[in-house]
Every structure is written in C-alpha cells, then in structure tokens.
C-alpha positions, 0 to 999 in steps of 0.5 A: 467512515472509512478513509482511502490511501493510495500506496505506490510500490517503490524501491525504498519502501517495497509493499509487503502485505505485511507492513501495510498496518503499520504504514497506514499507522504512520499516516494516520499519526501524521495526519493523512488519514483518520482513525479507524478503518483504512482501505489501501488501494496498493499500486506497482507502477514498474512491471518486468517484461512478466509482470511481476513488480520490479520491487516486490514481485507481485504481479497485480495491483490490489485493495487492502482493508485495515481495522 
C-alpha cells in the first residue's frame, strides 16, 4: 500500500525535487508515513504575478512517487 503526504512549498524548506526522498525519509522515521512507497502531492501555495513559486519558482503544482 502506498502512503499519501502533502508537501507545501514554503520559504524555510523550499521543494527540490531533489530532496524530496530524504524528507519523505524523515517523515517516515518520524512516524507519518509507513515504510515503502510514498506518493507526494507537492503543493506551492504563494505564486508571483507569473505564476512561478515565490520560493522555488516552479510554475504548477505536481504528484512525486518515492520507492
């Protein structure tokens, strides 16, 4: 079974596709997920006029399957 996360992009831990494994990682030692396969449903929640992510600059919202 997988488990479902929702990351928010925000201006302490901006999301990079990057680092996602090893925060779904931590959540998973820290008991907010379950071993295995993760799906993330990655969230920006504070867009510039154009868009783009006021922290990260990606410009739409996305699902990210770990493991």
């Amino acid at each position: 079974m997988t488990t479902e996360l929702r990351y928010r992009c925000n201006p302490t831990e901006p999301y990079s596709r990057f680092e996602l494994p090893d925060w779904v990682k931590q959540q998973q030692a820290q008991g907010k997920a379950d071993p295995g396969p993760v799906r993330v449903h990655v969230e920006h929640p504070d867009r510039e006029a154009d868009g783009s992510c006021r922290w990260c600059g990606d410009t739409r919202n996305e699902t990210v399957d770990i493991g």
